[in-house]
C-alpha atoms as an extended CHARMM CRD file, in Angstrom:
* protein
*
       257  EXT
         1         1  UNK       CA            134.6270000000       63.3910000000       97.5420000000  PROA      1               0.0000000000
         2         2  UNK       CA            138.3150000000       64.2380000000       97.8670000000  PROA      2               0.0000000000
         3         3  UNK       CA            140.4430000000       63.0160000000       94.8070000000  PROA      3               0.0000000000
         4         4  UNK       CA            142.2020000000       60.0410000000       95.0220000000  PROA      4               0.0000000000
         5         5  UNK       CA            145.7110000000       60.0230000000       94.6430000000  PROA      5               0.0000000000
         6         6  UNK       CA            146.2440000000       58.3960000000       90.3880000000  PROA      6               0.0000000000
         7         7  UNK       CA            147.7820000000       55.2830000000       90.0520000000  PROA      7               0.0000000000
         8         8  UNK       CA            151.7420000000       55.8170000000       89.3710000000  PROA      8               0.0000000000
         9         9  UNK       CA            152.3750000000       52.7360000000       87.3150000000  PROA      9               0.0000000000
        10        10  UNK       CA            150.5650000000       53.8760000000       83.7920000000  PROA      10              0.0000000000
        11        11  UNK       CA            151.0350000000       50.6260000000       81.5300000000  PROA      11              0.0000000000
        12        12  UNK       CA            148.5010000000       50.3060000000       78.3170000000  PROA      12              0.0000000000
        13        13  UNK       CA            148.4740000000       46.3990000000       78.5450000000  PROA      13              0.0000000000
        14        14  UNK       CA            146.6610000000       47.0070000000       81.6190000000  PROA      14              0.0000000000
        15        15  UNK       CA            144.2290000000       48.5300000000       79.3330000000  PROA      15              0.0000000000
        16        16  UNK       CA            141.2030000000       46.2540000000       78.1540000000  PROA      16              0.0000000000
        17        17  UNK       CA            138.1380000000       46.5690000000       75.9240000000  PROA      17              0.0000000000
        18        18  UNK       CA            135.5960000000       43.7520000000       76.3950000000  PROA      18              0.0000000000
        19        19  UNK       CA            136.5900000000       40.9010000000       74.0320000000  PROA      19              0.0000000000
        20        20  UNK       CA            140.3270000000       41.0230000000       75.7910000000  PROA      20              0.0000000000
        21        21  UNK       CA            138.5010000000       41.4140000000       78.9050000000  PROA      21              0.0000000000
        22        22  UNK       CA            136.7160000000       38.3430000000       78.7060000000  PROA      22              0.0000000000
        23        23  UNK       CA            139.5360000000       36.1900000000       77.1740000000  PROA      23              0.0000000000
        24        24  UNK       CA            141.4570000000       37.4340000000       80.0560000000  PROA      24              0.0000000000
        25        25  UNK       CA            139.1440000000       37.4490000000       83.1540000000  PROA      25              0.0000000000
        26        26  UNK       CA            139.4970000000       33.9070000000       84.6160000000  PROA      26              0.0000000000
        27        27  UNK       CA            143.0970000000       34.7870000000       85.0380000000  PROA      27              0.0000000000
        28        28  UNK       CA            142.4840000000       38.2650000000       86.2390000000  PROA      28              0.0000000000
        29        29  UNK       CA            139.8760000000       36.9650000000       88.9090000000  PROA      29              0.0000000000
        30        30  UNK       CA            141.7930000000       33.8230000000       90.0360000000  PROA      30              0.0000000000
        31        31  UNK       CA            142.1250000000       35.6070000000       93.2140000000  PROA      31              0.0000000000
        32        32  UNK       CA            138.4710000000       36.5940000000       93.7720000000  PROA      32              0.0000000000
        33        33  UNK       CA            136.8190000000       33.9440000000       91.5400000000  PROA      33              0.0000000000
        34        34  UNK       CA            133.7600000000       36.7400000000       90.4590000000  PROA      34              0.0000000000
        35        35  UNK       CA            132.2100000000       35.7320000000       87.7130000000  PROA      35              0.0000000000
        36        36  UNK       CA            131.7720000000       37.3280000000       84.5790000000  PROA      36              0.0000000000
        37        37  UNK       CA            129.2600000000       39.9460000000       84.6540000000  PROA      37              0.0000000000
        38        38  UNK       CA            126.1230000000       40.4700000000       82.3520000000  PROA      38              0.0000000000
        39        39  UNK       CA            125.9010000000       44.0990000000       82.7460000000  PROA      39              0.0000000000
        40        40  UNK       CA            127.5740000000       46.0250000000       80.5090000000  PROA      40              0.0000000000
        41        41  UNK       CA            128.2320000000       49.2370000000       82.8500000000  PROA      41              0.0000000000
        42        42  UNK       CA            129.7990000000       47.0760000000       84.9830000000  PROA      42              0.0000000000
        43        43  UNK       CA            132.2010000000       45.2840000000       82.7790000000  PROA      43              0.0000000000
        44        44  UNK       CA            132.7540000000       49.0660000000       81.7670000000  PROA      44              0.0000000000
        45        45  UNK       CA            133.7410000000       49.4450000000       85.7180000000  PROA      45              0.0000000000
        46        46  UNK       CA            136.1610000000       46.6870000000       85.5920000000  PROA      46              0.0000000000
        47        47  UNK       CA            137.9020000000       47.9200000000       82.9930000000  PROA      47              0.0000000000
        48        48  UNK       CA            138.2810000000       50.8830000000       84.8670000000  PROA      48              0.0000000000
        49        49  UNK       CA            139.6630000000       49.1960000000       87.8730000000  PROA      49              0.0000000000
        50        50  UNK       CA            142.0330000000       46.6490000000       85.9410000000  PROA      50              0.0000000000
        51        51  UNK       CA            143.4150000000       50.0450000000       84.3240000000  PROA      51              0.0000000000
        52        52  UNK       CA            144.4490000000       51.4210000000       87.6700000000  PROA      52              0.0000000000
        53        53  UNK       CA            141.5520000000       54.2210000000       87.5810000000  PROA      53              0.0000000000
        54        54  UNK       CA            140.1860000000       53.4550000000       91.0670000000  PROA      54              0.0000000000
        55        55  UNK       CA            138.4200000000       56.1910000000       91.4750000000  PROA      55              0.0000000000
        56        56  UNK       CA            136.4370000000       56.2930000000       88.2370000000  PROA      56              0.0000000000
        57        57  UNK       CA            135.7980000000       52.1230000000       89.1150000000  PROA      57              0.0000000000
        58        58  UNK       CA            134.6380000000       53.0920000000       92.6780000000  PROA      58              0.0000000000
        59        59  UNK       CA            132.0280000000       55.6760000000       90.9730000000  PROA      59              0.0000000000
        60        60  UNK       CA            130.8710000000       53.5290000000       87.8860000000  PROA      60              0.0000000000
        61        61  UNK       CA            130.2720000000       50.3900000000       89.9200000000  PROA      61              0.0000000000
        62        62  UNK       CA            127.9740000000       52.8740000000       92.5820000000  PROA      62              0.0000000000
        63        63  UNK       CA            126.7680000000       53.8050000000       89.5820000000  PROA      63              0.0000000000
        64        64  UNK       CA            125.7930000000       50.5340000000       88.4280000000  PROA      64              0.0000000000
        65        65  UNK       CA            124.5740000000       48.8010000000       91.3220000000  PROA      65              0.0000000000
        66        66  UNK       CA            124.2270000000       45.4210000000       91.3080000000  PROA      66              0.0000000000
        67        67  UNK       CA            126.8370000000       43.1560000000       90.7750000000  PROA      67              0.0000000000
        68        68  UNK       CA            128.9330000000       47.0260000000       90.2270000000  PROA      68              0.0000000000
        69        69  UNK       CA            129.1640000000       47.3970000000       94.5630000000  PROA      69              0.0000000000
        70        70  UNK       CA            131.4320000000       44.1860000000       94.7300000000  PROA      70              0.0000000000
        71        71  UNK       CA            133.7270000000       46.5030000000       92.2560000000  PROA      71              0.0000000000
        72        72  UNK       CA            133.4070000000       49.6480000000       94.1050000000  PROA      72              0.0000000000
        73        73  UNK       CA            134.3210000000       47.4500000000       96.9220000000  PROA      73              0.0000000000
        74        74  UNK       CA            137.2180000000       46.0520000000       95.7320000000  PROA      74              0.0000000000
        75        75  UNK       CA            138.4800000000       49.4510000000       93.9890000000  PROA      75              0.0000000000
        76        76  UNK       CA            137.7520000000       51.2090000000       97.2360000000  PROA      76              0.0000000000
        77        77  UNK       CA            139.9100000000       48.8270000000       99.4680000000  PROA      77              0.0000000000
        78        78  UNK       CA            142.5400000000       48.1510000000       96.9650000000  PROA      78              0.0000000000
        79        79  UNK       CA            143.2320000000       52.1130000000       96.5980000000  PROA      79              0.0000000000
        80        80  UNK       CA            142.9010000000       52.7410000000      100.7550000000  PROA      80              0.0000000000
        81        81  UNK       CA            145.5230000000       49.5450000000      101.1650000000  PROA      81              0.0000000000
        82        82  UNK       CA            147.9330000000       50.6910000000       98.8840000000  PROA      82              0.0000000000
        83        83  UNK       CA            147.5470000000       54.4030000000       97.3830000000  PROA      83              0.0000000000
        84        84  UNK       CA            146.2250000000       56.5210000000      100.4880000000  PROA      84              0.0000000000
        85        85  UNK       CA            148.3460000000       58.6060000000      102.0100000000  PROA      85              0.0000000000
        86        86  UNK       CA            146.1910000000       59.7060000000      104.7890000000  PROA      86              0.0000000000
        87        87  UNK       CA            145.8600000000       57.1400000000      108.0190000000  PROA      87              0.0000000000
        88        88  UNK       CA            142.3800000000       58.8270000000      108.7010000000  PROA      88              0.0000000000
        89        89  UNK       CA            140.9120000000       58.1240000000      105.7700000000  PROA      89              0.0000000000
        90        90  UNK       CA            142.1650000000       55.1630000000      105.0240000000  PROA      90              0.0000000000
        91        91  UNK       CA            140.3930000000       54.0100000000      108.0740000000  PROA      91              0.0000000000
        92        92  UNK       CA            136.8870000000       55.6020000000      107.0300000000  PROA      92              0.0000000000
        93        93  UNK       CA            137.4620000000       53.7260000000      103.4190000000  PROA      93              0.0000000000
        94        94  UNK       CA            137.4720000000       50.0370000000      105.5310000000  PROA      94              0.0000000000
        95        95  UNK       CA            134.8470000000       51.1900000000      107.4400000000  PROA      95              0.0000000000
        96        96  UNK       CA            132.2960000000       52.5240000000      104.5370000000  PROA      96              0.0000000000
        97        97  UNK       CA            133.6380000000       49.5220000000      102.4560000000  PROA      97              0.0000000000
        98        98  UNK       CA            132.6210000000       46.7710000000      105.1850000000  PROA      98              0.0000000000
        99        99  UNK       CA            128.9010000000       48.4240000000      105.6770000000  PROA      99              0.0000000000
       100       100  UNK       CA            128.3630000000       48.1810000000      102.1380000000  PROA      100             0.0000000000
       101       101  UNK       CA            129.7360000000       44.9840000000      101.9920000000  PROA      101             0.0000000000
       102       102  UNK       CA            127.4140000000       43.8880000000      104.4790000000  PROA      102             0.0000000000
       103       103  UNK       CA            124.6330000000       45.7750000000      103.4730000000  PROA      103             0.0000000000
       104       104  UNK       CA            124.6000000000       43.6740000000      100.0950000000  PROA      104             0.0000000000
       105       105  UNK       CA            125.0350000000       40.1940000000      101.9980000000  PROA      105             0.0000000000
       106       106  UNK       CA            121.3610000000       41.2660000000      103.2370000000  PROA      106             0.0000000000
       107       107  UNK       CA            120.3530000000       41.2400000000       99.2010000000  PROA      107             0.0000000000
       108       108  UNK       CA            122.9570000000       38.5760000000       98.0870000000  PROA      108             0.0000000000
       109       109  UNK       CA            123.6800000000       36.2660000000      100.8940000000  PROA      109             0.0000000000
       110       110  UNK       CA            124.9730000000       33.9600000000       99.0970000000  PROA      110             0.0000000000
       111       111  UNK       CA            127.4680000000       35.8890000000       96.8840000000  PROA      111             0.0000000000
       112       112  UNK       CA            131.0720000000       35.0320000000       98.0880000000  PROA      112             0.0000000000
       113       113  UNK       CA            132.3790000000       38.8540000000       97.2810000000  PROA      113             0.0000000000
       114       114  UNK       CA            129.9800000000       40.0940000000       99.4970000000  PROA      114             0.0000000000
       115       115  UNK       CA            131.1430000000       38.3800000000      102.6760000000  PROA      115             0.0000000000
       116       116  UNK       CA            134.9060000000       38.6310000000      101.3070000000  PROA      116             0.0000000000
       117       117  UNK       CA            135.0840000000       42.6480000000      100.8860000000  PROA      117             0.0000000000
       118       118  UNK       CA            133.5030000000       43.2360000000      104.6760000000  PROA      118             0.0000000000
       119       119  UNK       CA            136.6240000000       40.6030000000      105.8680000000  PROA      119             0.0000000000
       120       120  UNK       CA            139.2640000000       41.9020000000      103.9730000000  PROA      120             0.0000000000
       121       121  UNK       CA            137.9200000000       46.0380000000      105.1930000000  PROA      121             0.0000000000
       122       122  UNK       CA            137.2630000000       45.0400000000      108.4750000000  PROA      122             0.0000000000
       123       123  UNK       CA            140.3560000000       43.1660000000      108.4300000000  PROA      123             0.0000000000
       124       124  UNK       CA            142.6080000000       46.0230000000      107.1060000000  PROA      124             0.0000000000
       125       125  UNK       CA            141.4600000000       48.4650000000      109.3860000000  PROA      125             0.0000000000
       126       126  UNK       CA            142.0530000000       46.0070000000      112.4030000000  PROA      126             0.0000000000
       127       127  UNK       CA            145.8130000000       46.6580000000      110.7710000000  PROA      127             0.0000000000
       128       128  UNK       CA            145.0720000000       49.8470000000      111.2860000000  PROA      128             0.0000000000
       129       129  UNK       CA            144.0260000000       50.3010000000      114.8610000000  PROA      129             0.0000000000
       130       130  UNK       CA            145.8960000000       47.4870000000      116.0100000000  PROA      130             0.0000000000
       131       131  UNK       CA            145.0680000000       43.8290000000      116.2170000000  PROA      131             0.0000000000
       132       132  UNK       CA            144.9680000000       43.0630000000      119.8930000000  PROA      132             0.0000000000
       133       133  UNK       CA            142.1630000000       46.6460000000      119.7690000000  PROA      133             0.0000000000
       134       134  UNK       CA            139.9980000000       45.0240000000      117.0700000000  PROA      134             0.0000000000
       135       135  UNK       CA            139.7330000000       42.1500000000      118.6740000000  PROA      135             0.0000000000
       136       136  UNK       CA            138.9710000000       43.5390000000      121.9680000000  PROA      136             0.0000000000
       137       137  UNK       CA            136.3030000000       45.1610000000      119.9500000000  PROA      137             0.0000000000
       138       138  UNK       CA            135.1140000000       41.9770000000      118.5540000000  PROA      138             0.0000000000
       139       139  UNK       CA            135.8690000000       42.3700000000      114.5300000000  PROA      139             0.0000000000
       140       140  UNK       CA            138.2850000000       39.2970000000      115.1200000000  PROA      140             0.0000000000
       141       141  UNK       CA            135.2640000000       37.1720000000      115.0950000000  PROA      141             0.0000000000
       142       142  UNK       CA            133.3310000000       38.8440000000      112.1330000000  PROA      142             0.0000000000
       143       143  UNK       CA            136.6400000000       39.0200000000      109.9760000000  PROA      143             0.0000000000
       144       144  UNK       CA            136.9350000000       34.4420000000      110.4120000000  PROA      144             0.0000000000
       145       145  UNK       CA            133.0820000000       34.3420000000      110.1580000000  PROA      145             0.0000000000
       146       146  UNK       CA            133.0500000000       36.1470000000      107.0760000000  PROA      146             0.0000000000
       147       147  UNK       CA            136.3240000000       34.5260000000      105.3830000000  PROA      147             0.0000000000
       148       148  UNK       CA            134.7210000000       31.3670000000      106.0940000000  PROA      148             0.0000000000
       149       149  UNK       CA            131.8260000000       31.7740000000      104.5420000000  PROA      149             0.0000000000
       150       150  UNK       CA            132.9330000000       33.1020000000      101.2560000000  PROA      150             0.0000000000
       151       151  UNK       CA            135.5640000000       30.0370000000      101.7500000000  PROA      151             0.0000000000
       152       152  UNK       CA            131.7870000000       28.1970000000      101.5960000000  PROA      152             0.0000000000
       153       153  UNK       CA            130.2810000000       29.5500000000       99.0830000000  PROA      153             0.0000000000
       154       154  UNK       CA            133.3740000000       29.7160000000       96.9840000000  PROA      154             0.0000000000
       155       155  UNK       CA            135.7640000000       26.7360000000       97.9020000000  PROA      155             0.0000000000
       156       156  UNK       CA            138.3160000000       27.9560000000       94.6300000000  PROA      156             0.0000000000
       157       157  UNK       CA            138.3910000000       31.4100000000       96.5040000000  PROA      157             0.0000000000
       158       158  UNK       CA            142.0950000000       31.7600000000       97.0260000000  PROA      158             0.0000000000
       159       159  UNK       CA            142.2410000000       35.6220000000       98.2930000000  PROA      159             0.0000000000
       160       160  UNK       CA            139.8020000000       34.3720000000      100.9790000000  PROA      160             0.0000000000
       161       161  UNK       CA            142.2580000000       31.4330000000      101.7420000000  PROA      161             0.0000000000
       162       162  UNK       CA            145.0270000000       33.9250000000      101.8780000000  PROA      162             0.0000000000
       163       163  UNK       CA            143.0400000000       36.4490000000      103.7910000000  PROA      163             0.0000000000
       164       164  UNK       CA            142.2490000000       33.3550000000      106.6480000000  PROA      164             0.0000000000
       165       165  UNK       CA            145.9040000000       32.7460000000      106.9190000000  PROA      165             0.0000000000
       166       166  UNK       CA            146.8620000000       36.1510000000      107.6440000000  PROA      166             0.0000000000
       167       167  UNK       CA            143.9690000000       36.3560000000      110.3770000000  PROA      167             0.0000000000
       168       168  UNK       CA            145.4050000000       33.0460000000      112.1870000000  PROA      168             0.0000000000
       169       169  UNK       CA            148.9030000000       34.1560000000      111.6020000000  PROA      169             0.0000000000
       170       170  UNK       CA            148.0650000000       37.8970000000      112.7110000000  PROA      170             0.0000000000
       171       171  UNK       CA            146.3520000000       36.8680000000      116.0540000000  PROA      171             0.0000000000
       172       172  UNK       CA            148.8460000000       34.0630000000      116.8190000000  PROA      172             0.0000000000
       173       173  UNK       CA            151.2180000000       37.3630000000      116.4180000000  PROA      173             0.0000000000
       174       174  UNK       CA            149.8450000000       39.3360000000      118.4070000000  PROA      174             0.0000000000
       175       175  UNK       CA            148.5240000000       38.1790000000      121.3540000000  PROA      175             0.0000000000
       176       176  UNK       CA            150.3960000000       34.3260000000      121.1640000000  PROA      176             0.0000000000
       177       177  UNK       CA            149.2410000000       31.0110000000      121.0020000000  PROA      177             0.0000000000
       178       178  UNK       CA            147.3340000000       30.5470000000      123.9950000000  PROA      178             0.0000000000
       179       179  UNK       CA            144.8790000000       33.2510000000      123.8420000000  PROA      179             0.0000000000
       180       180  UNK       CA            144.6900000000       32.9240000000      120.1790000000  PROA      180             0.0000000000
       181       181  UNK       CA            143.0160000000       30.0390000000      120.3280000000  PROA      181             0.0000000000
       182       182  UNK       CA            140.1540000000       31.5750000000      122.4190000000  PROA      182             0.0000000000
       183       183  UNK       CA            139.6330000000       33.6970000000      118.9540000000  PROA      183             0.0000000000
       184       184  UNK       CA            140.0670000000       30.6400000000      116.9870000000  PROA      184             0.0000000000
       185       185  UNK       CA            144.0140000000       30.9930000000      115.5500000000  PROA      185             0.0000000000
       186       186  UNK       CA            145.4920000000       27.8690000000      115.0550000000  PROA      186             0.0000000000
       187       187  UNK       CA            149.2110000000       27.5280000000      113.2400000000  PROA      187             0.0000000000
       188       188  UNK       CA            148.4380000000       24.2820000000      111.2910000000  PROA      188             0.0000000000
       189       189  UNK       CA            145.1260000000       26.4800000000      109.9500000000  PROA      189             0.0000000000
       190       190  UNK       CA            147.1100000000       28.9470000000      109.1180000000  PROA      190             0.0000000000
       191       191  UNK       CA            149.8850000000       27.6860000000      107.2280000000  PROA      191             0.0000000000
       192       192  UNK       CA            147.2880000000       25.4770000000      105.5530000000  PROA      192             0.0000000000
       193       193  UNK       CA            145.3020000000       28.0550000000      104.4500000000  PROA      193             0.0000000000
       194       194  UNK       CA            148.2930000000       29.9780000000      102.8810000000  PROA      194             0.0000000000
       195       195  UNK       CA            149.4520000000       26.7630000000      100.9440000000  PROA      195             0.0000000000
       196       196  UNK       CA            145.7490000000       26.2750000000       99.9550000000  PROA      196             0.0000000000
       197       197  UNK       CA            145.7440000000       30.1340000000       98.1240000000  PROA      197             0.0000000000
       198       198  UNK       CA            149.3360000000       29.1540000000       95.9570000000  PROA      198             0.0000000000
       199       199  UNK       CA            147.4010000000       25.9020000000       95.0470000000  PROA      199             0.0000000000
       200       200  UNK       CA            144.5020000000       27.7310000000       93.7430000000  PROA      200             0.0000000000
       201       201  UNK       CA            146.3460000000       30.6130000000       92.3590000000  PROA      201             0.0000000000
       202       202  UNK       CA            149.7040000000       29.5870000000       91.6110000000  PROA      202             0.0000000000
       203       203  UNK       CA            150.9570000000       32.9990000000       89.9460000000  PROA      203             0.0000000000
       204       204  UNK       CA            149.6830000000       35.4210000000       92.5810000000  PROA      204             0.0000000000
       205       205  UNK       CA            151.8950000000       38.2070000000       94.4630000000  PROA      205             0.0000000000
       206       206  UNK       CA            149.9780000000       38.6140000000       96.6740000000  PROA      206             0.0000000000
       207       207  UNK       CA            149.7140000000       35.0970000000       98.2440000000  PROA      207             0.0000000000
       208       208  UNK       CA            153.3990000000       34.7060000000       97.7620000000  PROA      208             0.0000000000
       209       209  UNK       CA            154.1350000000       38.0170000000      100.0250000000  PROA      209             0.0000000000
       210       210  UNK       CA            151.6470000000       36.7850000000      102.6300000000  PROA      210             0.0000000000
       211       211  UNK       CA            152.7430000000       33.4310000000      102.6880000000  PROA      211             0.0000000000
       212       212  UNK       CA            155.6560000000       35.0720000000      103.5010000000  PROA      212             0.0000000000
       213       213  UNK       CA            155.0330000000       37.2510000000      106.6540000000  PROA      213             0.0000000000
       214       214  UNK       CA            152.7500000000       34.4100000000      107.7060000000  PROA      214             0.0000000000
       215       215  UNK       CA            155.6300000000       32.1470000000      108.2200000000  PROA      215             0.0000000000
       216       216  UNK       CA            157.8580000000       34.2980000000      110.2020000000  PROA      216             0.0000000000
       217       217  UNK       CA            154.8490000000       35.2630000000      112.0700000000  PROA      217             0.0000000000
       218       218  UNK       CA            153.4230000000       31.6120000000      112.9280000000  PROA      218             0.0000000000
       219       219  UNK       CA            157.2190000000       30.2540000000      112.6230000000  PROA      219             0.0000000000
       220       220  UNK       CA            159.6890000000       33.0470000000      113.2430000000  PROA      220             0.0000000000
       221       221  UNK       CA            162.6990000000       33.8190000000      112.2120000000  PROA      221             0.0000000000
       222       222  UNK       CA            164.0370000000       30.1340000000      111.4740000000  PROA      222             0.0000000000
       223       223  UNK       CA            161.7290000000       30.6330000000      108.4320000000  PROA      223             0.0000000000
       224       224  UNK       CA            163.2190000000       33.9020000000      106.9100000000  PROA      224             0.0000000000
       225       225  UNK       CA            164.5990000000       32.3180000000      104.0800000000  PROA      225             0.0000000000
       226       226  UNK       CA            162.0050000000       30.8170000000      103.1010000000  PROA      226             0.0000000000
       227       227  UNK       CA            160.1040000000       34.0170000000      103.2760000000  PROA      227             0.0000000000
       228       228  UNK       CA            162.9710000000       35.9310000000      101.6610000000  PROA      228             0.0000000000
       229       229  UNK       CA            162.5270000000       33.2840000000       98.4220000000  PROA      229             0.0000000000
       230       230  UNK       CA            159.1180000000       33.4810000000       98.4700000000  PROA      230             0.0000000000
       231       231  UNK       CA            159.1800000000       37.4370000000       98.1210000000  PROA      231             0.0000000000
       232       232  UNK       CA            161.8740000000       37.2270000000       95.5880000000  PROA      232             0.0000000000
       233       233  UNK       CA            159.4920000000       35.2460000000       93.2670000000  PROA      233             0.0000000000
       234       234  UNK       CA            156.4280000000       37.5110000000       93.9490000000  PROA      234             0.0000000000
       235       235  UNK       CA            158.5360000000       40.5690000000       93.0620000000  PROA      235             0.0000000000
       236       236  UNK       CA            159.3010000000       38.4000000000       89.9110000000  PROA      236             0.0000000000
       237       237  UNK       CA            155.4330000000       38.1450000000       88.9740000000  PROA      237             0.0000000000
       238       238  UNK       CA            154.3310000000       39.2670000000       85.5940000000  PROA      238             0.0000000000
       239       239  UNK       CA            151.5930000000       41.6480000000       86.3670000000  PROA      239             0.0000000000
       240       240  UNK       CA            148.3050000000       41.9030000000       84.1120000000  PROA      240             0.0000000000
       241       241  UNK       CA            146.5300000000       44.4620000000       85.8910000000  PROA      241             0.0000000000
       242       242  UNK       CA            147.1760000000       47.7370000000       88.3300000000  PROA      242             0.0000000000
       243       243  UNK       CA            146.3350000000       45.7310000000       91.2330000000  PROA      243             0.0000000000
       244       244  UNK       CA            149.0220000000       42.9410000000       90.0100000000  PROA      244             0.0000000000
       245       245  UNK       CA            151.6640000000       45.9510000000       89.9340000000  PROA      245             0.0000000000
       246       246  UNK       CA            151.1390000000       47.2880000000       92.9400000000  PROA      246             0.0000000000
       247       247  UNK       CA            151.6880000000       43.8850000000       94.8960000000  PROA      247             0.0000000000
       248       248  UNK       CA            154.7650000000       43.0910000000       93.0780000000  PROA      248             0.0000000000
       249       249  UNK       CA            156.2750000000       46.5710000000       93.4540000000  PROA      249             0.0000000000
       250       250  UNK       CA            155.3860000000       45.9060000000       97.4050000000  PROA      250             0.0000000000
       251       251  UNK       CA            157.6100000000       42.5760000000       97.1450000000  PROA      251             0.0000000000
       252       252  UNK       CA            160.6410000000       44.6420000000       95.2220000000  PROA      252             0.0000000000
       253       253  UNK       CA            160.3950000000       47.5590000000       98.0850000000  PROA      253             0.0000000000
       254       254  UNK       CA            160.6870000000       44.7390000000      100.4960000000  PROA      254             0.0000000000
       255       255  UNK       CA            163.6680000000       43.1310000000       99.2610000000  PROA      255             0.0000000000
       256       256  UNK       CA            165.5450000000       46.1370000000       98.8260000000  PROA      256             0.0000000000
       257       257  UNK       CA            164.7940000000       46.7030000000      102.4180000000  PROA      257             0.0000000000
């Protein structure tokens, strides 16, 4: 495997041995509500992934099996969304990251992560090829079914709630409101689903900056202030982890935009 490009944010607190791991993991999984693992070689791949060593977390949680894929998951689409310079192969990473997604559903149907990683993959790399093409191809529908079921199986799930909005709000984008209800977009949904995520997880970038485009998407540009705010206080986000940095760094590029 080609190496992935390092994490340019180096920061020790993001650094954590087990104890401070597991004082600190409800906050650091408020988005993805996984719970706290038994294994010890994947705690050891959390660590890694918290740390900003994607790679290394992609490997160990392989590696580990188990509950480890839902890490190699989440390492493997974090890194293609934000750290992969190549378009190509950031597409292959959502691809191979939805099959294994889905190929653990088949073991753990009833594990939220499992139905989450597949939507948010298959999701990004609709990004990718464009929106209106995915959903010609019919990943529009497995992105909602799967988003919807983690929602399910994990009500508190507030990345999936975020992840839901940004489906309604991207369709409703793309191809307007009329034929985005034939895939199931609705604006109310939408903007419902966003508010839902800064319920659940009050302090995340991440919702904040979606939030965001969501509004001027399902809204326009009578909402830009209210985007512009809400970008302004994900860029002011104290970050615990890589991931945490990378999202607020994304909300200070965009306001110096």
């Amino acid at each position: 495997m080609a190496k992935w490009t390092a994490f340019p944010y180096k920061d020790k607190s993001y650094t954590y041995d087990t104890a401070a791991l597991k004082k600190q993991w409800a906050r650091l999984h408020a988005g993805d509500a996984e719970p706290w693992p038994k294994d010890e070689a994947v705690q050891a791949a959390w660590a890694l992934f918290h740390a900003g060593e994607f790679q290394k977390a992609f490997d160990a949680g392989l590696a580990a099996g188990g509950a480890g894929i839902t890490v190699a998951n989440k390492a493997q689409c974090i890194y293609a969304n934000y750290l992969e310079k190549s378009e190509k192969a950031r597409l292959a990473m959502f691809l191979e990251a939805s099959e294994r997604a889905e190929a653990q559903q088949a073991t753990e149907p009833k594990n939220p992560n499992a139905h989450y990683w597949q939507a948010y993959a298959l999701g990004r790399y609709s990004q990718g090829i464009s929106v209106a093409k995915a959903l010609a191809q019919g990943l529009g529908g497995k992105v909602k079914t799967a988003l919807e079921t983690t929602i399910s199986l994990a009500p508190k799930h507030a990345d999936a709630h975020i992840a839901l909005g940004s489906f309604h709000a991207e369709v409703i984008d793309k191809v307007g409101k009329l034929l985005g209800r034939t895939q199931g977009a609705d604006t109310a949904t939408g903007l419902k689903m966003f508010q839902q995520a800064i319920k659940l997880n009050p302090g995340s970038a991440i919702a904040m900056i979606e939030y965001a485009n969501g509004l001027v998407m399902l809204e326009g540009e009578k909402k830009m202030k209210d985007a512009e705010k809400l970008y302004a206080d994900a860029a002011a986000c104290a970050p615990m982890d890589a991931m945490e940095r990378l999202d607020v760094e994304m909300a200070k590029a965009e306001l110096e935009e």
